[in-house]
N, CA, C and O atoms as a GROMACS GRO file, in nm:
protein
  364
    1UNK      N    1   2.362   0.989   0.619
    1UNK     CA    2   2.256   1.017   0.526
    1UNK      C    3   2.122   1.013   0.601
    1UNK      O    4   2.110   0.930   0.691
    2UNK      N    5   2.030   1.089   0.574
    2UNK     CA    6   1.898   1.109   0.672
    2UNK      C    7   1.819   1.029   0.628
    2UNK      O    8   1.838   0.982   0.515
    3UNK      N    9   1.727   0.999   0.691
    3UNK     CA   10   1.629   0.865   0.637
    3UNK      C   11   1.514   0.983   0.554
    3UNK      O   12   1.473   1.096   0.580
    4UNK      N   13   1.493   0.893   0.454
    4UNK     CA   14   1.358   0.922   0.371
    4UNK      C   15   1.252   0.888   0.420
    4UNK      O   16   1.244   0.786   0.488
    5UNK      N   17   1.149   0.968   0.394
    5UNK     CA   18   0.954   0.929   0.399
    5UNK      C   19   0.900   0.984   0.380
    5UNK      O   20   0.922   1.105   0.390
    6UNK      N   21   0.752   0.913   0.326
    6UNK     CA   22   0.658   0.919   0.274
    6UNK      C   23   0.546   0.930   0.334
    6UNK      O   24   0.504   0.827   0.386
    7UNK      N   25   0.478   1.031   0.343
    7UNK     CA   26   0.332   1.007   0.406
    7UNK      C   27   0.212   0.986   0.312
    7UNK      O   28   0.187   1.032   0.200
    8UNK      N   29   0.141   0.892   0.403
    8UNK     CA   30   0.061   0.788   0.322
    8UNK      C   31  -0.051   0.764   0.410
    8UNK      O   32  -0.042   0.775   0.532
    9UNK      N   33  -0.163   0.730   0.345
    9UNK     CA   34  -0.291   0.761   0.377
    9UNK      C   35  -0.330   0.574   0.402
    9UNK      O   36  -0.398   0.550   0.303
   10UNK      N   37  -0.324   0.493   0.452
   10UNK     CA   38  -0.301   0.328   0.501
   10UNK      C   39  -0.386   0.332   0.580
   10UNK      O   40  -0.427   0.418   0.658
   11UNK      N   41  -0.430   0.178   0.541
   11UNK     CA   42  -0.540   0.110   0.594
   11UNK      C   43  -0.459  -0.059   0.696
   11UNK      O   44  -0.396  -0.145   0.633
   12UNK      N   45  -0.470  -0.063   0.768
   12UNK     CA   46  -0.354  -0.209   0.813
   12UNK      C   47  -0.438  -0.336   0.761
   12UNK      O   48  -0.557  -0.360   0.784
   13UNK      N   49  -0.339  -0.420   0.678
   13UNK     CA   50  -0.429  -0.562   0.666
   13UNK      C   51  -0.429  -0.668   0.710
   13UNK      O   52  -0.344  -0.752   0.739
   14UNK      N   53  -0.563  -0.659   0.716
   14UNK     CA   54  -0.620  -0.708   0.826
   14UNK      C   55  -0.623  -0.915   0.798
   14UNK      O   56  -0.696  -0.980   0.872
   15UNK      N   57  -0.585  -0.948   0.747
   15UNK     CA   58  -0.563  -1.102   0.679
   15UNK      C   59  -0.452  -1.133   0.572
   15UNK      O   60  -0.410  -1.078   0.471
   16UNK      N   61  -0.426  -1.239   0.637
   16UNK     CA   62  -0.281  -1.284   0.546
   16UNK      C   63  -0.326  -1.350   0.427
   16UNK      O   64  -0.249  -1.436   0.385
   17UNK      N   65  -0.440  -1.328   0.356
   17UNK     CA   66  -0.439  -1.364   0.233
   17UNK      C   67  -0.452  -1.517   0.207
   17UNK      O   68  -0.431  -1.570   0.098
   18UNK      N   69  -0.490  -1.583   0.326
   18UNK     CA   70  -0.523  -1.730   0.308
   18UNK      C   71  -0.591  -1.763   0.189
   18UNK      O   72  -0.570  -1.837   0.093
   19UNK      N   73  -0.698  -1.668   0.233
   19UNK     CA   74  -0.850  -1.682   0.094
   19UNK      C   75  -0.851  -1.578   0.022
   19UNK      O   76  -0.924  -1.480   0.033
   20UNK      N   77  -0.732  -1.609  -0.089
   20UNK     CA   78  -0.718  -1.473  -0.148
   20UNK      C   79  -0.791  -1.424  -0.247
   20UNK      O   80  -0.788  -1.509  -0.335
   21UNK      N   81  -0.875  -1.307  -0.293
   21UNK     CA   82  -0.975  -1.242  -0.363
   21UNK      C   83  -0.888  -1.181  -0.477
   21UNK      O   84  -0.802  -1.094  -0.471
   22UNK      N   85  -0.942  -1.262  -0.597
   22UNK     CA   86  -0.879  -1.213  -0.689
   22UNK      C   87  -1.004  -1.192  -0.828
   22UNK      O   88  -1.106  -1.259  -0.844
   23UNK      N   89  -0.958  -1.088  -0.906
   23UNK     CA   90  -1.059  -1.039  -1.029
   23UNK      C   91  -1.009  -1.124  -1.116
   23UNK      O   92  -0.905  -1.186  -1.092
   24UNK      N   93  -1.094  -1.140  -1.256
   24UNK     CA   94  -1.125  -1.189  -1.360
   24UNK      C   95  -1.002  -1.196  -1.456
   24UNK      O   96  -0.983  -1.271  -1.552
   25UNK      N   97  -0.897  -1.066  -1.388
   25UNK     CA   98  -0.768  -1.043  -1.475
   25UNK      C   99  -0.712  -1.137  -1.411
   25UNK      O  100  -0.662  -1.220  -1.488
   26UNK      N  101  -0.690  -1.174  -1.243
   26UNK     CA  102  -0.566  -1.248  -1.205
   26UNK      C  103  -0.536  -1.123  -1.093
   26UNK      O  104  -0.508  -1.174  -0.985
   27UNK      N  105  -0.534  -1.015  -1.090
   27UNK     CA  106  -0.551  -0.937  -0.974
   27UNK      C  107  -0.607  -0.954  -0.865
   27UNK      O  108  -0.711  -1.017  -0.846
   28UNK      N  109  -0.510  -0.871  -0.750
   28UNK     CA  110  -0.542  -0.920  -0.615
   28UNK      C  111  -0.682  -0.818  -0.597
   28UNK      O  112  -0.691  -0.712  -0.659
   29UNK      N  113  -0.787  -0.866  -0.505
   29UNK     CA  114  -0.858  -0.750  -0.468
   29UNK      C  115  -0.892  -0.720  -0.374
   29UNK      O  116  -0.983  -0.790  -0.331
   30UNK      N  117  -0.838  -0.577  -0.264
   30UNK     CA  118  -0.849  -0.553  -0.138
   30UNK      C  119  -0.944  -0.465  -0.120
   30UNK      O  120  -0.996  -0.414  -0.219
   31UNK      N  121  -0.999  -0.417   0.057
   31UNK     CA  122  -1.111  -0.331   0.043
   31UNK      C  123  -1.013  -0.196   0.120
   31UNK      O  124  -0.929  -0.209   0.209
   32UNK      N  125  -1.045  -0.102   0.068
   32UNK     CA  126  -0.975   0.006   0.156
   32UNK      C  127  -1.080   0.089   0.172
   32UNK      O  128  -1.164   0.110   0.085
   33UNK      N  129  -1.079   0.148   0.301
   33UNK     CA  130  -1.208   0.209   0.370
   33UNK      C  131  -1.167   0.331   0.442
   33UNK      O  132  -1.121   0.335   0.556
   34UNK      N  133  -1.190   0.444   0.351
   34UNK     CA  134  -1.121   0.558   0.413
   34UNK      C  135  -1.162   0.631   0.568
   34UNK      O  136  -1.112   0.736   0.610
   35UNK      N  137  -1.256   0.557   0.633
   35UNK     CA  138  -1.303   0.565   0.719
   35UNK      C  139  -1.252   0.457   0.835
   35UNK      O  140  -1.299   0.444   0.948
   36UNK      N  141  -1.158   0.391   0.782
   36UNK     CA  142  -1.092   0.340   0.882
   36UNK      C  143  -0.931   0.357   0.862
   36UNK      O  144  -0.849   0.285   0.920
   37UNK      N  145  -0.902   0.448   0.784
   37UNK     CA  146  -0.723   0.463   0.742
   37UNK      C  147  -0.693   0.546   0.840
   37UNK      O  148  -0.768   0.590   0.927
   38UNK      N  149  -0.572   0.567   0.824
   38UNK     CA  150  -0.467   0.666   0.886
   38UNK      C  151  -0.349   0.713   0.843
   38UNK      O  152  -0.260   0.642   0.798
   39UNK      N  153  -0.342   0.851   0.858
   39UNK     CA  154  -0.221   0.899   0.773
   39UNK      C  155  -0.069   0.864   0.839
   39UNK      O  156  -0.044   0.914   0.949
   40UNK      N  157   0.013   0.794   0.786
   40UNK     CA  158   0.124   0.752   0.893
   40UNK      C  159   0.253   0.814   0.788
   40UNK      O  160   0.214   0.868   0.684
   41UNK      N  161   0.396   0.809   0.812
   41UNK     CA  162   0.478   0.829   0.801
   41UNK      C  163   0.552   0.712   0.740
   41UNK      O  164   0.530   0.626   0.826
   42UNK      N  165   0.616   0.660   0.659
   42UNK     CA  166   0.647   0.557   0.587
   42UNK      C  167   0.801   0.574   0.545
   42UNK      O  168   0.845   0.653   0.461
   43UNK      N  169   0.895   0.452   0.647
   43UNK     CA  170   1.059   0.526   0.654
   43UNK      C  171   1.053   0.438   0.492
   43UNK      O  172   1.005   0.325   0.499
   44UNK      N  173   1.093   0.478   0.370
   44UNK     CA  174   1.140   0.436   0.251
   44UNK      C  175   1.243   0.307   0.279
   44UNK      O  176   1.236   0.190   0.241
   45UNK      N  177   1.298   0.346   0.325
   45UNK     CA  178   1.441   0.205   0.333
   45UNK      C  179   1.403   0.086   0.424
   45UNK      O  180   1.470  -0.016   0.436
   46UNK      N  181   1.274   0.116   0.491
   46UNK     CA  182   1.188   0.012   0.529
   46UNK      C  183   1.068  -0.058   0.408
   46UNK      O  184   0.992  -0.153   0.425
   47UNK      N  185   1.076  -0.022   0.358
   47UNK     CA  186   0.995  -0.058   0.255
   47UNK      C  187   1.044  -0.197   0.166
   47UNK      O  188   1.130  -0.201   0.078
   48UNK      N  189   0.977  -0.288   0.208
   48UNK     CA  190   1.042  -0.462   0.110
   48UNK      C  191   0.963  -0.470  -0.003
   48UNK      O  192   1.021  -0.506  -0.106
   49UNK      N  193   0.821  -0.440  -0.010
   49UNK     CA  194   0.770  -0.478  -0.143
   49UNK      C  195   0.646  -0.381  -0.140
   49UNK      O  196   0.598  -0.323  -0.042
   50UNK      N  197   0.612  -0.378  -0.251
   50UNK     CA  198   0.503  -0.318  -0.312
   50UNK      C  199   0.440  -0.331  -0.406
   50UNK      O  200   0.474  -0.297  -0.519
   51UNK      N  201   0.313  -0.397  -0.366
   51UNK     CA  202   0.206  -0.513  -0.467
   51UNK      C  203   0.128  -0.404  -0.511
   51UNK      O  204   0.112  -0.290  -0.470
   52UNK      N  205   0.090  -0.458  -0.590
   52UNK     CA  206  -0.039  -0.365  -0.748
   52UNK      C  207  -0.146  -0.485  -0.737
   52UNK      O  208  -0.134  -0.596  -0.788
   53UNK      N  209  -0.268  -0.430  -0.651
   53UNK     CA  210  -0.356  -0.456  -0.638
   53UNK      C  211  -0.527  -0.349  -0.681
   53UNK      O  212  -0.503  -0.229  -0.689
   54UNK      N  213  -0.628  -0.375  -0.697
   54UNK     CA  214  -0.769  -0.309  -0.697
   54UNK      C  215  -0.801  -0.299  -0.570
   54UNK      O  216  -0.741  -0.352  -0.477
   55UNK      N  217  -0.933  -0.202  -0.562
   55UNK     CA  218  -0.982  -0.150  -0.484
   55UNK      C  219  -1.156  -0.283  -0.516
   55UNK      O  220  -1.218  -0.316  -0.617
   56UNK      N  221  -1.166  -0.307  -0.414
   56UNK     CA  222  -1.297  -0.421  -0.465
   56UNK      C  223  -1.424  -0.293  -0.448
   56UNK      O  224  -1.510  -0.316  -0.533
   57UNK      N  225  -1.452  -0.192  -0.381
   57UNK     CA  226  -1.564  -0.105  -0.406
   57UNK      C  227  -1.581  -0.027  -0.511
   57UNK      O  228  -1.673  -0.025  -0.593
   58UNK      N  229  -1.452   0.061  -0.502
   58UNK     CA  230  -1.435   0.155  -0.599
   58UNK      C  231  -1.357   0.126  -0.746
   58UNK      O  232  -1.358   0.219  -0.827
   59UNK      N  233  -1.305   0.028  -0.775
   59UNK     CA  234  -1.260  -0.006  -0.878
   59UNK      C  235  -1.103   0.068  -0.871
   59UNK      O  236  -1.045   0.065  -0.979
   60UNK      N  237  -1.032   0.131  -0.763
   60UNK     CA  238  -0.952   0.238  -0.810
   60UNK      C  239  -0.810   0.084  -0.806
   60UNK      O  240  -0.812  -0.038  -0.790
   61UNK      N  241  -0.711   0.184  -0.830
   61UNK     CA  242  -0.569   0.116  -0.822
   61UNK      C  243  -0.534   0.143  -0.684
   61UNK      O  244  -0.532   0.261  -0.651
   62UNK      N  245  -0.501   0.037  -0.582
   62UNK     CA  246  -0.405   0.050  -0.456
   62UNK      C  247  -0.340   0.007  -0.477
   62UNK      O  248  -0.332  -0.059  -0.580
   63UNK      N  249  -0.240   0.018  -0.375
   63UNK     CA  250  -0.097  -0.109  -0.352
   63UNK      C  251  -0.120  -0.154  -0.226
   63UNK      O  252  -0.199  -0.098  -0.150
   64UNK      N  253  -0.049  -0.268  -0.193
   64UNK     CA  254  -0.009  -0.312  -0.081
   64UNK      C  255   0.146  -0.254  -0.009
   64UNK      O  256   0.240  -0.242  -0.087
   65UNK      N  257   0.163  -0.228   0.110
   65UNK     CA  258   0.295  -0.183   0.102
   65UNK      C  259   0.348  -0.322   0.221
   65UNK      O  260   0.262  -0.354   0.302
   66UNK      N  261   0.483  -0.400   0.227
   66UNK     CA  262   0.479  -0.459   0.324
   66UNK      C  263   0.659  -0.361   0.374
   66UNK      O  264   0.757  -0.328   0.308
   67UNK      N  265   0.614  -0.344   0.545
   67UNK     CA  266   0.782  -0.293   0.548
   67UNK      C  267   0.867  -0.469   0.626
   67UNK      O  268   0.841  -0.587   0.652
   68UNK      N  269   0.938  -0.400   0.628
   68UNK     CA  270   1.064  -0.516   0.715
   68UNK      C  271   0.989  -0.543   0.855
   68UNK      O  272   0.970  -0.662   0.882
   69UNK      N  273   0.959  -0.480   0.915
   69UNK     CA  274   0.908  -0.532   1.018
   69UNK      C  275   0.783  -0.675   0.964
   69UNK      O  276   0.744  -0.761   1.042
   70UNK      N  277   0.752  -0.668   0.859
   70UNK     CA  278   0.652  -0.769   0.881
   70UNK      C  279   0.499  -0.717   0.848
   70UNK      O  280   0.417  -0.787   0.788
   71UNK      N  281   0.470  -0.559   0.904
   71UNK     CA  282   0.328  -0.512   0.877
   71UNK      C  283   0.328  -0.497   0.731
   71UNK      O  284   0.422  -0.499   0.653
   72UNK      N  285   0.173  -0.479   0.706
   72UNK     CA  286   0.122  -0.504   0.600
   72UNK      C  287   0.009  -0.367   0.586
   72UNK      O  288  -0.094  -0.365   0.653
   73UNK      N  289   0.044  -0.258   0.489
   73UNK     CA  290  -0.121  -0.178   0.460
   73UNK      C  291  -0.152  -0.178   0.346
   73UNK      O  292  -0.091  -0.243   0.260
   74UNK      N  293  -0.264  -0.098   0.322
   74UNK     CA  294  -0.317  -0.123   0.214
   74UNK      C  295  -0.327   0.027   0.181
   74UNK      O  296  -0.406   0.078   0.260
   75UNK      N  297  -0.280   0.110   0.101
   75UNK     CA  298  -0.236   0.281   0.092
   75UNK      C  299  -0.350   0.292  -0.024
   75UNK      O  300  -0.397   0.203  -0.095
   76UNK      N  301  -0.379   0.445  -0.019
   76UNK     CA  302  -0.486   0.490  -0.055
   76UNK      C  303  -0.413   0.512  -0.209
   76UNK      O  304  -0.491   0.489  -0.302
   77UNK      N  305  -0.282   0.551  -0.247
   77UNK     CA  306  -0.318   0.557  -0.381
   77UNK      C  307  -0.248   0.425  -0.425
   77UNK      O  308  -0.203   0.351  -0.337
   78UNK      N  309  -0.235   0.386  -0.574
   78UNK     CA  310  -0.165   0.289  -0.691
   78UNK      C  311  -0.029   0.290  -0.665
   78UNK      O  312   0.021   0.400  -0.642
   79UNK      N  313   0.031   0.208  -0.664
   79UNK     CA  314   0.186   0.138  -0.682
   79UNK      C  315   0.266   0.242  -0.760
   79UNK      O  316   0.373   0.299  -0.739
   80UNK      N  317   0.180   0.245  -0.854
   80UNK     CA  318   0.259   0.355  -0.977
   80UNK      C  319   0.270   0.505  -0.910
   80UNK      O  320   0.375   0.565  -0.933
   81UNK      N  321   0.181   0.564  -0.837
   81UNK     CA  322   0.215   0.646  -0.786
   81UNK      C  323   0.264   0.651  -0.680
   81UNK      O  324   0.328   0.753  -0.651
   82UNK      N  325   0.252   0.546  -0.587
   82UNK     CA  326   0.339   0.565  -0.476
   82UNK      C  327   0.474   0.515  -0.490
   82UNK      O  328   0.534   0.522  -0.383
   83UNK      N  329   0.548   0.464  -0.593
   83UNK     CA  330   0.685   0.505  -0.668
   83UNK      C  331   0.739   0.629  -0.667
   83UNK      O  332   0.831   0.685  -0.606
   84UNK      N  333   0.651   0.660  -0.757
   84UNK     CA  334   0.661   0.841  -0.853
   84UNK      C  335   0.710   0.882  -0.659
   84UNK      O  336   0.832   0.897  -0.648
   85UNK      N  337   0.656   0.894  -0.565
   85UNK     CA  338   0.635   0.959  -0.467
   85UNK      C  339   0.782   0.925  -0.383
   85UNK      O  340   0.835   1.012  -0.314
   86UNK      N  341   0.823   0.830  -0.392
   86UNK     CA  342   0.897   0.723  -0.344
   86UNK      C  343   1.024   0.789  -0.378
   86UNK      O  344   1.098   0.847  -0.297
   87UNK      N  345   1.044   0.774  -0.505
   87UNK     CA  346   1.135   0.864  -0.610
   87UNK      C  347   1.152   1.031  -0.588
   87UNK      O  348   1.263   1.082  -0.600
   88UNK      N  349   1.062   1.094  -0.563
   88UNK     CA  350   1.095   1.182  -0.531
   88UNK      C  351   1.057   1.282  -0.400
   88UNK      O  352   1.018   1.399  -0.393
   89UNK      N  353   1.089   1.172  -0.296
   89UNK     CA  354   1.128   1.211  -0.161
   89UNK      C  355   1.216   1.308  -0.173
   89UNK      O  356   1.286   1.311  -0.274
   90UNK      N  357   1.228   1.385  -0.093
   90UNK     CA  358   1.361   1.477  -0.086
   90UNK      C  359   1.460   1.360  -0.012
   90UNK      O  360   1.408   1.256   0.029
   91UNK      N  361   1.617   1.385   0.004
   91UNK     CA  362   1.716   1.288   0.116
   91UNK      C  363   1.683   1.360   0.193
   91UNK      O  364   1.721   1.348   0.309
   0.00000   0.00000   0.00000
């Protein structure tokens, strides 16, 4: 079976969340800076979790993506859509 992926517009994060920034709801809040992202390739079956977090400038929806290796980004769109996207990878 061929591996799946996703290309994705990621920012790497940059802190493990010691001092974690959170909004008024209980939400996490990260900064994503499209001036420092990069479009990378994202193998799906590497993929362990995917947090629903804010954008602290723009107010938008990001996620966090973490793979198996351990790295950590911060992707330009919402959880909810990078599912939808996730889902319909081609195999």
């Amino acid at each position: 079976m061929p591996a799946r992926f996703i290309l994705e517009d990621v920012a790497i994060v940059e802190n493990d969340f010691s001092a974690d920034s959170r909004d008024k709801d209980g939400m996490r809040v990260v900064t994503y800076d499209p001036r420092r992202c990069i479009r990378l390739q994202l193998a799906i079956d590497h993929i362990v979790q995917i947090e629903v977090v804010k954008d602290s400038k723009a107010g938008e929806d990001r996620s966090i993506v973490t793979l198996s290796s351990g790295v950590r980004y911060v992707t330009r769109r919402g959880a909810g859509e990078l599912c939808a996207a996730i889902e319909g990878a081609a195999p």
